[in-house]
N, C-alpha and C positions, 0 to 999 in steps of 0.2 A: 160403302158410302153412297146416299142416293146420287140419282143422275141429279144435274144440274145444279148440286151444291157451292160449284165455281162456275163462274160465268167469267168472259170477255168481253168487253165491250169498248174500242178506242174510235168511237164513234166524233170526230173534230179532232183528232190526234194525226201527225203526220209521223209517218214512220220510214226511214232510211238504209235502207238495206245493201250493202257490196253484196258483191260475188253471187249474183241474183237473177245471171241467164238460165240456171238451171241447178238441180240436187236442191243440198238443202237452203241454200241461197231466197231458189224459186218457191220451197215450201212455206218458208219464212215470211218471205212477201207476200205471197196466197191467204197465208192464213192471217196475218193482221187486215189486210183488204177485207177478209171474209169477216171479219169482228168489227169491220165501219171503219176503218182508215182510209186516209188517203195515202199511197205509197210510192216511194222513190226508188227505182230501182237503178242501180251501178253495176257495170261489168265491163271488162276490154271485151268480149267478143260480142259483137254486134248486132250479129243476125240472130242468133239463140235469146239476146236481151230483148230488141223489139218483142221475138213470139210469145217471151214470158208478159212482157207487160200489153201487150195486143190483145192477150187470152185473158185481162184481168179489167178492159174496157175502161169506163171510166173510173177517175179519181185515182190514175196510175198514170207516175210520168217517168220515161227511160231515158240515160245518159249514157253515153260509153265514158268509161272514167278508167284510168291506170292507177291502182291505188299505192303503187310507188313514187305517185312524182306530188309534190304538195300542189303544184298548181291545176293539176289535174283533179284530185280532190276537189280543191277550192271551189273549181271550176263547177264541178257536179252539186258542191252544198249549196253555193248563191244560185243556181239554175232549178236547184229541186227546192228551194224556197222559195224562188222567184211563181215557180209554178205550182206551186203546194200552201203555200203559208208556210211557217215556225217550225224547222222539227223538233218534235218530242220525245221523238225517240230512234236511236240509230243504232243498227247491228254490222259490227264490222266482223262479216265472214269470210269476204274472199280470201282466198287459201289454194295452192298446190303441195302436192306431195310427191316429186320423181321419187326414185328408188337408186342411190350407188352407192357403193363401199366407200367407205373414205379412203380408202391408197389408191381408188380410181376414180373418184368423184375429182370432176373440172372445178380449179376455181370459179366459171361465172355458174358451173349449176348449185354454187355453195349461196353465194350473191343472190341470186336469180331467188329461189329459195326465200332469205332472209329478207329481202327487197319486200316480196308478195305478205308473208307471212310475218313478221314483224313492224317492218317498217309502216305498211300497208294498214295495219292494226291501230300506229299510232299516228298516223299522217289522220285518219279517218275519224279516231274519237277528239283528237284533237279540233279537228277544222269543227266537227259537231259538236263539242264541249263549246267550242268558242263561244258559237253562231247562240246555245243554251243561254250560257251567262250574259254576251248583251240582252237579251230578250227577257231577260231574267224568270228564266224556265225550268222549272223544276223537273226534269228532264230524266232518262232513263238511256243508259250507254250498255250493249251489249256485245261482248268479246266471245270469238267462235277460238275455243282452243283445241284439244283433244288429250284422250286418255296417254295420250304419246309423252305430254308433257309429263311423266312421273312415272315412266315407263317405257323403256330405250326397244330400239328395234332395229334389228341389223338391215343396214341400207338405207336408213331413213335418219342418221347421224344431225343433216339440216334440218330435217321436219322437225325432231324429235326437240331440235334447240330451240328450234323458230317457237313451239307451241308451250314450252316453257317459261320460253320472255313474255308470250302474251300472257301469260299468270301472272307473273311478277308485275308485268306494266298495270294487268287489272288492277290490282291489288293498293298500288302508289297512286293510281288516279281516283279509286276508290277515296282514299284518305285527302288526298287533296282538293275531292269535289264534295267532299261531304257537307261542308261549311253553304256550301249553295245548293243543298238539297236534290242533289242530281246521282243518284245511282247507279254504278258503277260493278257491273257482276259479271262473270264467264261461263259459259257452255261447255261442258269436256264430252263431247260423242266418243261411242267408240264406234263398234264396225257398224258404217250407214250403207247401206244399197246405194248410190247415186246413179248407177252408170255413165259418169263421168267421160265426156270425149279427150280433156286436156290431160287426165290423170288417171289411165286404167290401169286395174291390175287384172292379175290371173285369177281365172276359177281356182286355182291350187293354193294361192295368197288366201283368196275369200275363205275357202276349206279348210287350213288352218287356222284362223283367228275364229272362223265360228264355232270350234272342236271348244276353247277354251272359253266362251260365251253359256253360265248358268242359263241363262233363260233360252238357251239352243238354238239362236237366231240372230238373223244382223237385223238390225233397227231399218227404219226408215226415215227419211227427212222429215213427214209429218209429225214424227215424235220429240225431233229435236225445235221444231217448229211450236208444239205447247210448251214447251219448254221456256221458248222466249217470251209466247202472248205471259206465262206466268211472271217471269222475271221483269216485264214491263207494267206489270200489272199494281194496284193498290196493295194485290196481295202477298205483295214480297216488296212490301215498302218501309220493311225493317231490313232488309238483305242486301249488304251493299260492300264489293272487293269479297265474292263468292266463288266459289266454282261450281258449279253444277253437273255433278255425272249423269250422263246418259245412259249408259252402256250397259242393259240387259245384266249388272249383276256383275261384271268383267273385276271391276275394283275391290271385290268382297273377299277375292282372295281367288284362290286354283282349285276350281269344281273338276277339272277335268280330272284328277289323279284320283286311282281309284282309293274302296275305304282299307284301310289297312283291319287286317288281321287281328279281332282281340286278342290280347293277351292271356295266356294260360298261369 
């Protein structure tokens, strides 16, 4: 396909982004900014969120926001309108992923978990659904889920639930906002590079999930990043309660085993 057949351009659009001090949070914000938005960026960690939205100068305003608590949302949507204009579009990505067995996983790191990852999901499209329909804005809602949701993973029992609900929540909000023309889709990544400080894993984690990766590599946040400019875009303005895989090929089936033996 030639270059430039798809273009971005959300040049008067405001755009909303959680989980946005850094990985793919900060890619996400970056690159709507870089396509002419103005952008909102949300995170609890403070000092990581200033330097993302510091590094992105004007027509970016940063909030510390806990996207477990509805008043704290609330809080960030009237502050990033109050300093933005209307949003038109909002990405709820923030997300953690610990690692425990369920016969040793604590009940609050079950909560903890669900809180960030579900609740967080729906606290966030909510308050920004709202704020859409007064305004009556035809609007674009974007959910970060992962390849986890449809695909279990030993130790990750919460993650794996948490990113399930957010399919299913897409899906319901999908149907219920359709009637006001506000589009409703999901992001499924699978293995992203972030270097993450609140959620690491091991070289030996990484080394395993890339062994089963057809395209032989972990993604990057910029990639889940076009992802969104498309799904906010005119040109997935028929696509709406979607899921969108990211993942290098990961969902196509088990490249890693080898070819079997013709038969004689």
């Amino acid at each position: 396909m030639a270059r430039g057949v798809m273009s971005f351009d959300f040049t008067g659009h405001v755009v909303m982004v959680t989980g946005a001090a850094a990985g793919i949070g900060e890619a996400i914000a970056r690159a709507f900014h870089a396509a002419g938005a103005r952008v909102a960026l949300g995170d609890a960690r403070e000092a990581p969120l200033r330097r993302a939205a510091g590094a992105l100068g004007r027509d970016a305003f940063s909030e510390v926001v806990d996207v477990r608590q509805a008043d704290s949302v609330a809080r960030f949507v009237e502050a990033a309108e109050k300093a933005l204009g209307p949003i038109s579009v909002a990405v709820a990505n923030a997300g953690i992923y610990p690692n425990s067995p369920v016969l040793e996983m604590a009940v609050e790191e079950w909560d903890r978990v669900m809180e960030t990852n579900a609740r967080g999901v729906f606290l966030t499209c909510q308050a920004a659904a709202r704020r859409m329909v007064a305004s009556q804005t035809a609007g674009k809602l974007i959910t970060i889920s992962s390849g986890a949701y449809n695909s279990g993973r030993v130790g990750a029992s919460h993650y794996c639930a948490s990113k399930a609900a957010v399919v299913m929540f897409t899906r319901v909000l999908a149907l219920e906002l359709a009637g006001r023309h506000i589009n409703v889709n999901c992001i499924a990544p699978g293995l992203i590079t972030v270097n993450s400080e609140s959620s690491p894993v091991s070289a030996e984690y990484v080394a395993a999930l890339t062994s089963q990766i057809p395209w032989g590599r972990a993604g990057t946040p910029e990639e889940i990043a076009h992802a969104a400019l498309f799904l906010a875009s005119p040109h997935a303005a028929y696509m709406t309660g979607e899921v969108l895989a990211v993942n290098g090929g990961t969902s196509a089936g088990r490249a890693f085993l080898p070819l079997s033996s013709p038969r004689t």
